[in-house]
SERO-4910 file (N, C-alpha, C, O; in steps of 0.05 Angstrom, whole numbers):
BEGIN
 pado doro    nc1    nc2    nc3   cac1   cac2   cac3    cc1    cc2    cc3    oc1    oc2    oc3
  Unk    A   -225     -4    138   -206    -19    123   -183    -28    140   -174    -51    139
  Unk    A   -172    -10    156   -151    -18    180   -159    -47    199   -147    -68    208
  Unk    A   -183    -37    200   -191    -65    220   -190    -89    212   -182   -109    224
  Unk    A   -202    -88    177   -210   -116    165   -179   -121    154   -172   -144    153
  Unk    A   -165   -105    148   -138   -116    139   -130   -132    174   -130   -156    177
  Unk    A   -125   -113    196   -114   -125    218   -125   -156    218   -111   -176    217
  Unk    A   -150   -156    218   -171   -174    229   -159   -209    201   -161   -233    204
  Unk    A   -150   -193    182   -151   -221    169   -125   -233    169   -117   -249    152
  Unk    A   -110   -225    190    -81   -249    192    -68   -255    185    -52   -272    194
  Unk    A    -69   -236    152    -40   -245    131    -35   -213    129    -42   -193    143
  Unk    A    -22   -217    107    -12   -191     91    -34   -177     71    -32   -155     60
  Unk    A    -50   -192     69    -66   -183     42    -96   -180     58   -106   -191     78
  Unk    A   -105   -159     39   -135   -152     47   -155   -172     60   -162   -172     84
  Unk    A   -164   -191     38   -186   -208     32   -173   -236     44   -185   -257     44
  Unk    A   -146   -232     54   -138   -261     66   -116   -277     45   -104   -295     57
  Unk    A   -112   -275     31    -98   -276      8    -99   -264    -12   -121   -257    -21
  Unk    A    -73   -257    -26    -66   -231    -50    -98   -233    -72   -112   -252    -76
  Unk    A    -99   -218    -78   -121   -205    -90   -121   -178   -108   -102   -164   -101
  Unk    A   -132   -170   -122   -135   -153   -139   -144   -132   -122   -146   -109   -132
  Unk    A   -148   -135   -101   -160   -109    -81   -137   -100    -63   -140    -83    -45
  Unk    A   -113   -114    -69    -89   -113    -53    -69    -83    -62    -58    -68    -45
  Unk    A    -68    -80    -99    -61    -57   -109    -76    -40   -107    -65    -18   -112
  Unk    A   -108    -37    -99   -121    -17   -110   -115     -1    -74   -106     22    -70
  Unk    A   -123    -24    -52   -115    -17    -28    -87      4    -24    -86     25    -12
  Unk    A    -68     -7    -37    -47      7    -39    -40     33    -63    -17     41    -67
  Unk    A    -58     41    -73    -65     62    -85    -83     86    -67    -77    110    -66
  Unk    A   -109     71    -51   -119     88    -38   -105     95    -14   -110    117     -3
  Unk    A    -80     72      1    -69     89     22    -41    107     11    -23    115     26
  Unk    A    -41    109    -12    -21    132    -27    -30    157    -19    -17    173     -5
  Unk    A    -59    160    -31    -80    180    -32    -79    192     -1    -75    216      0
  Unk    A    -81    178     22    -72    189     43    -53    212     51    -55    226     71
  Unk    A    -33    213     32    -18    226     42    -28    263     27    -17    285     27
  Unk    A    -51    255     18    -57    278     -2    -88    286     11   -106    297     -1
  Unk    A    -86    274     42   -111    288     61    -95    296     80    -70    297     83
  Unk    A   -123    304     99   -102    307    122   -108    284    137   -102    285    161
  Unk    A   -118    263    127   -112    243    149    -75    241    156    -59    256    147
  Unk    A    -70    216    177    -52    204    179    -47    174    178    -51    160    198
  Unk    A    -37    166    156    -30    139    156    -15    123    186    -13     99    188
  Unk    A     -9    134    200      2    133    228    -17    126    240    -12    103    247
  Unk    A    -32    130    246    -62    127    249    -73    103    238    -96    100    248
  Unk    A    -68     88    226    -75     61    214    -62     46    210    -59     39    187
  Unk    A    -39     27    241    -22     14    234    -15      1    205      2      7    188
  Unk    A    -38    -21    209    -45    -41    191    -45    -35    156    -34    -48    138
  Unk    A    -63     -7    153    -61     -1    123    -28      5    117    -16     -2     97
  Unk    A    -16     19    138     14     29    136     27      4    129     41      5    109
  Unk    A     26    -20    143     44    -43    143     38    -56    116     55    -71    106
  Unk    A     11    -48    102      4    -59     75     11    -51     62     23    -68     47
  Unk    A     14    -14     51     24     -2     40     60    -13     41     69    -19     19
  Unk    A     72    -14     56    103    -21     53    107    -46     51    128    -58     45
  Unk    A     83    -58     56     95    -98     32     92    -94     10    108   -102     -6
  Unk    A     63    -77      0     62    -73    -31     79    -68    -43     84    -76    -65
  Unk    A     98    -42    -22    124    -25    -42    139    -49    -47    149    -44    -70
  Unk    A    147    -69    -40    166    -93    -35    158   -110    -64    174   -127    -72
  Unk    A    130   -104    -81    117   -123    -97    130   -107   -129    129    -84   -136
  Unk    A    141   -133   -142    152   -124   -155    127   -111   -183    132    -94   -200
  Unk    A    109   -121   -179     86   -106   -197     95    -81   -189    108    -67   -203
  Unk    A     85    -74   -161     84    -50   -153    110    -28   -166    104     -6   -173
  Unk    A    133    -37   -166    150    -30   -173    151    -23   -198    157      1   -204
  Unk    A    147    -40   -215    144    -33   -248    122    -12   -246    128     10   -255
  Unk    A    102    -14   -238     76      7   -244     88     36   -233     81     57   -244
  Unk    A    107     36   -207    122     65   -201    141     74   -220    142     99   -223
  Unk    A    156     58   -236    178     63   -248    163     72   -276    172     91   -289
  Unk    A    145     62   -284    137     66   -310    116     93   -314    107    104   -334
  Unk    A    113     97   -287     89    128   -279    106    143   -263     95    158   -247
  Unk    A    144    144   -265    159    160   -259    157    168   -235    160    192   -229
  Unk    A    150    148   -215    132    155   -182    149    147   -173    163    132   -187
  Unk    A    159    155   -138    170    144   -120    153    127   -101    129    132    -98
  Unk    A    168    108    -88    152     97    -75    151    123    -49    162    145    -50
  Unk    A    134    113    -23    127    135     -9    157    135      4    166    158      2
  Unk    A    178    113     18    202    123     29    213    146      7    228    164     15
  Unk    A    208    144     -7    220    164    -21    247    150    -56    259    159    -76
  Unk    A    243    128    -42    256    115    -63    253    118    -90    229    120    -96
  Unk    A    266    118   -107    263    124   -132    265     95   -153    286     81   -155
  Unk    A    242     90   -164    240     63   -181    249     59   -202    243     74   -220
  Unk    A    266     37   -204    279     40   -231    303     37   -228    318     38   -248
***
């Protein structure tokens, strides 16, 4: 997933925003709940912190009482 996000030249997965753009940014949440390291995957890291920037994203943290991963609190 790191590669094909690098590999497509924008911000978004599939090359433009997409429905696979939140779910992407749900599964590199889940990261922090292995032992992978998101450090380790420029690219998903740099996706994960435009999503936090998306104001969907924002309402869906604030309304499931979640922080984003800086630690920010939504809302």
């Amino acid at each position: 997933m790191n590669a094909a996000l690098k590999n497509s030249g924008t911000d978004w997965y599939l090359g433009e925003q997409s429905l696979a753009d939140p779910y992407l940014y749900v599964l590199c949440r889940r990261t922090e709940q292995t032992a992978l390291s998101i450090d380790d995957y420029p690219a998903l890291k740099a996706h994960r912190q435009h999503m936090e920037e998306d104001e969907g994203i924002k309402i869906a943290l604030e309304r499931q009482g979640m922080e984003s991963i800086d630690g920010t609190q939504s809302g």
